[in-house]
C-alpha positions in Angstrom: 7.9 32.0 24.5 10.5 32.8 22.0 11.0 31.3 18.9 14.6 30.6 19.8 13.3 29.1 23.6 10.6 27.0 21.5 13.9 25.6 19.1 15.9 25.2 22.4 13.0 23.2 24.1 12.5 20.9 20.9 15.7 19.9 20.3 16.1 19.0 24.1 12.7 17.0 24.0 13.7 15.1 20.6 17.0 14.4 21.8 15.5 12.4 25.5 12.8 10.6 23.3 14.5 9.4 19.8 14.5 5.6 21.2 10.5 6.0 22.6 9.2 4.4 19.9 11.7 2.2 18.8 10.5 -1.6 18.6 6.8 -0.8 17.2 7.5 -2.4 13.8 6.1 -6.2 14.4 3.1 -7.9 14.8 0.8 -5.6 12.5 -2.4 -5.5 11.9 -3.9 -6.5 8.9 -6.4 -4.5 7.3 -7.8 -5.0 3.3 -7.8 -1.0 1.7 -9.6 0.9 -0.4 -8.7 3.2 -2.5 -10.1 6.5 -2.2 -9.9 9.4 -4.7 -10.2 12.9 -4.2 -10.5 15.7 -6.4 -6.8 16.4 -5.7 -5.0 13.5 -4.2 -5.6 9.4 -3.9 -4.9 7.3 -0.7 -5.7 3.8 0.6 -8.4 4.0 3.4 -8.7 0.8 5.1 -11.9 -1.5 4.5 -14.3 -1.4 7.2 -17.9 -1.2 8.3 -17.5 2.3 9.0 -18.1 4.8 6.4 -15.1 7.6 5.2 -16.7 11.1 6.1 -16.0 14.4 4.8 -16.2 17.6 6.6 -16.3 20.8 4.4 -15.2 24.4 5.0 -15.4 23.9 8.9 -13.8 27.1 10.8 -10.1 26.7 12.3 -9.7 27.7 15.5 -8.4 30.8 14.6 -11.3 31.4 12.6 -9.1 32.8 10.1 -9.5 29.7 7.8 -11.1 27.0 7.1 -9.9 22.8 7.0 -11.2 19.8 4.8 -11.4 16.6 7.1 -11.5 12.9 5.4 -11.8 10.6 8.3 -12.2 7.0 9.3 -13.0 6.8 12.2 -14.3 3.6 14.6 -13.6 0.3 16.2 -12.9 -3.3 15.7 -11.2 -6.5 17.0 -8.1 -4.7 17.5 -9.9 -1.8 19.3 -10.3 2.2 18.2 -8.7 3.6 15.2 -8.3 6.8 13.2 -7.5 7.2 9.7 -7.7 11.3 8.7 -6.4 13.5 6.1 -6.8 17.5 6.9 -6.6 19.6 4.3 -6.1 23.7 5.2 -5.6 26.8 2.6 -2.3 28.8 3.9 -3.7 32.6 4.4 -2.1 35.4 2.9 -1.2 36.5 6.2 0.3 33.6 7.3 2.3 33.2 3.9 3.8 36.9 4.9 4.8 35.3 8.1 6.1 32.3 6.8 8.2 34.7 4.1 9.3 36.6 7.1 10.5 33.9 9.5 11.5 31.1 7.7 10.9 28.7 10.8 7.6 29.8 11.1 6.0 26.9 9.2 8.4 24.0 11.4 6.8 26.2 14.3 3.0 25.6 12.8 3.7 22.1 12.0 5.0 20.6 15.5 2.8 22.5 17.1 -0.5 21.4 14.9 1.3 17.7 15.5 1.4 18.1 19.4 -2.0 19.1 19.4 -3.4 15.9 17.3 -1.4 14.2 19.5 -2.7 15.5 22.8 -6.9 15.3 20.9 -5.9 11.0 21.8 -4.3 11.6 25.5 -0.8 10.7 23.4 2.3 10.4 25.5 6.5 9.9 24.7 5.4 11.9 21.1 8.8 12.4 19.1 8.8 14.1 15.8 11.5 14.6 13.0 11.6 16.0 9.2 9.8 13.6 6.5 9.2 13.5 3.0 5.7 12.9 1.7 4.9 12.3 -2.3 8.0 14.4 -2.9 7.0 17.0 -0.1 9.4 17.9 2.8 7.3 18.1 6.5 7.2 17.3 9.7 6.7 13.6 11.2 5.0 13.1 14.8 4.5 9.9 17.1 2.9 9.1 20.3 2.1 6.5 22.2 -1.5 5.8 23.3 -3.8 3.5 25.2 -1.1 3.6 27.7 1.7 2.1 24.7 -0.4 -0.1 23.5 -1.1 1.8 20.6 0.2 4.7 18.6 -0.8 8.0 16.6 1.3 9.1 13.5 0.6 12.1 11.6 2.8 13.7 8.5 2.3 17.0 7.8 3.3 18.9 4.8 3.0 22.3 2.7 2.2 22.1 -1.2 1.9 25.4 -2.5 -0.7 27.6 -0.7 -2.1 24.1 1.3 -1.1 22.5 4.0 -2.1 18.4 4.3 -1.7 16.5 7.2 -2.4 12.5 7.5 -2.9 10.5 10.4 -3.3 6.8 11.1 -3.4 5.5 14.6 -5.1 3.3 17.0 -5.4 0.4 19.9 -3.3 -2.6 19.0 -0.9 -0.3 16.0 2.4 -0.4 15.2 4.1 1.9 12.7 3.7 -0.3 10.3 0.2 0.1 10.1 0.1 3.5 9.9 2.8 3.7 7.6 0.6 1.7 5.1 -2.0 4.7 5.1 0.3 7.4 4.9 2.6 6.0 2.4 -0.4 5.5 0.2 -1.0 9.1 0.3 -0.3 10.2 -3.2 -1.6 13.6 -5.0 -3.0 13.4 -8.7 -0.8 14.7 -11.5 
């Protein structure tokens, strides 16, 4: 597929699904937070039984990189949840790409956001341009548990990184996962 074809295809697909996830904003759920340092940015976790893990250096799929992974993962009286942040060095290669074709990276991003999306069966998923701490990125929402539920990931470059953070679950509205990814802050 073409770059142009993939540009054609997403604006068609986000133009039939802007109003998919309209009306997800009441009845959130609320969760007490912790706030969770890393050695380069801060965000609010929420407070569960479940512990935050942290998986190092694990391969990409390319296996031409490797990705950090906080996550949160579990269930409670609402039902499953994820709270995740990814964190992936750009290669070199991939920077010469990005310098290249200027898309490239809005290519990377929607299709790394399609893909989280698809790892929770997510349906009607609609994504836009965001800002994050200052950052400009992508945005992407689905619906899961058959709408009764939603995943939202943000995904970002800062320098030669790219950062992605996720919240979603049974019984969520964007509300809630707007309260984990708005937290997101990096350390000055």
């Amino acid at each position: 597929m073409t770059l142009k074809t993939f540009k054609y295809i997403f604006i068609v697909a986000l133009l039939f699904s802007l109003n998919s996830c309209k009306g997800q904003t009441e009845n959130s759920i609320d969760r007490k937070t912790q706030t969770f340092n890393a050695k380069e940015f801060k965000v609010d976790f929420p407070k569960t039984k479940n512990e935050i893990e942290l998986k190092e250096n694990t391969a990409t799929t390319s296996g031409k990189g490797y990705v950090n992974v906080w996550s949160l993962k579990g269930a409670d009286e609402h039902g499953p949840f994820v709270f995740e942040i990814f964190e992936s060095p750009i290669t070199e290669e991939r920077i010469a790409e990005i310098k290249k074709v200027p898309n490239t990276l809005n290519v990377i991003f929607i299709a790394t956001l399609m893909r989280f999306s698809d790892r929770f069966e997510g349906a009607d998923f609609t994504s836009n341009e965001v800002k994050i701490d200052g950052y400009s990125g992508m945005q992407g929402i689905s619906k899961v548990f058959a709408g009764d539920g939603l995943i939202k990931s943000v995904i970002f470059r800062k320098d030669d990184k790219i950062y992605m953070v996720s919240a979603g679950g049974k019984g969520m509205k964007l509300n809630d996962t707007d309260k984990f990814i708005n937290s997101f802050k990096f350390n000055k």
